[in-house]
N, C-alpha and C positions, 0 to 999 in steps of 0.2 A: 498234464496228463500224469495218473499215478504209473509211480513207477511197476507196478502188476497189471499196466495194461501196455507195456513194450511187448512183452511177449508176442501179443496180437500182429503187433508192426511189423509190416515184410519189408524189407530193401526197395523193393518197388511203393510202396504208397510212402517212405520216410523222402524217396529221391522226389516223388509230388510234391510232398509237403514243401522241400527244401525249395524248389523252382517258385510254389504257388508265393512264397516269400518272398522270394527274388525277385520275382515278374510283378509284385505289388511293390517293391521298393521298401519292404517293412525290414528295417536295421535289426531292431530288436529281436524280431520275428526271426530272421533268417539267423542271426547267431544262437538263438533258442532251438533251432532246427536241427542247425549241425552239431551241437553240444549233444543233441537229441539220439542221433545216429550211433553215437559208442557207445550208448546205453541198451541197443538192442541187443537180443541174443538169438539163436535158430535153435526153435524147437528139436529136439533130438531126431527127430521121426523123418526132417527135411536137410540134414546135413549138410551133402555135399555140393549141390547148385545152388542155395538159397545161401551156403555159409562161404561162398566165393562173391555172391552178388553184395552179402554184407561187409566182408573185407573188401570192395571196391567201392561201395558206397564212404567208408571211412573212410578210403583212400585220400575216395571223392572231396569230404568235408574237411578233413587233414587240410588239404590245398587250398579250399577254399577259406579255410580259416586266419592260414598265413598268410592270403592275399594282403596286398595292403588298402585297398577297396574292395572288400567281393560282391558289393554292388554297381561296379564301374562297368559299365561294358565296353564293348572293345578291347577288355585287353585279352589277349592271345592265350593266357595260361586257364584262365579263369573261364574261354571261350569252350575251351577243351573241359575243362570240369564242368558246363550246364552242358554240354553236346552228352557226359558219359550220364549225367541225370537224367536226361532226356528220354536215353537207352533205358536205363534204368526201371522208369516209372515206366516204361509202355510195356515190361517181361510180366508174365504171370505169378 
């Protein structure tokens, strides 16, 4: 994806993307995703509720990136960051 087309990307379709990786078990995919999420910005115009959804969605990936599987399930920390994806992808 160029990079002039993040802009486009809301915190809800990047937290899609990150799951639709995860739920395929795509390694690559999913670390390409989350690398993906710091790279967005909120347009000026949507500030305050989309630039709080984006600082959790990093939060989000942050965690998931230190996991030491983030494709393992079961584990507890990792449960908690697809539960806030989850949230994530279903806001407007």
């Amino acid at each position: 994806m160029p990079v002039s087309d993040l802009t486009s990307v809301t915190p809800a379709l990047q937290a899609a993307r990150i799951l639709a990786a995860w739920t395929c078990r795509n390694s690559v995919g999913l670390h390409e995703e989350l690398r993906r999420s710091f790279e967005l910005c909120c347009p000026d115009h949507s500030r305050s509720l989309q630039e709080e959804r984006l600082q959790l969605l990093q939060a989000v990936a942050q965690g998931m990136q230190h996991a030491p599987d983030p494709l393992q399930a079961g584990d507890r920390k990792l449960e908690r960051c697809l539960d806030l994806l989850r949230h994530l992808a279903q806001t407007p």
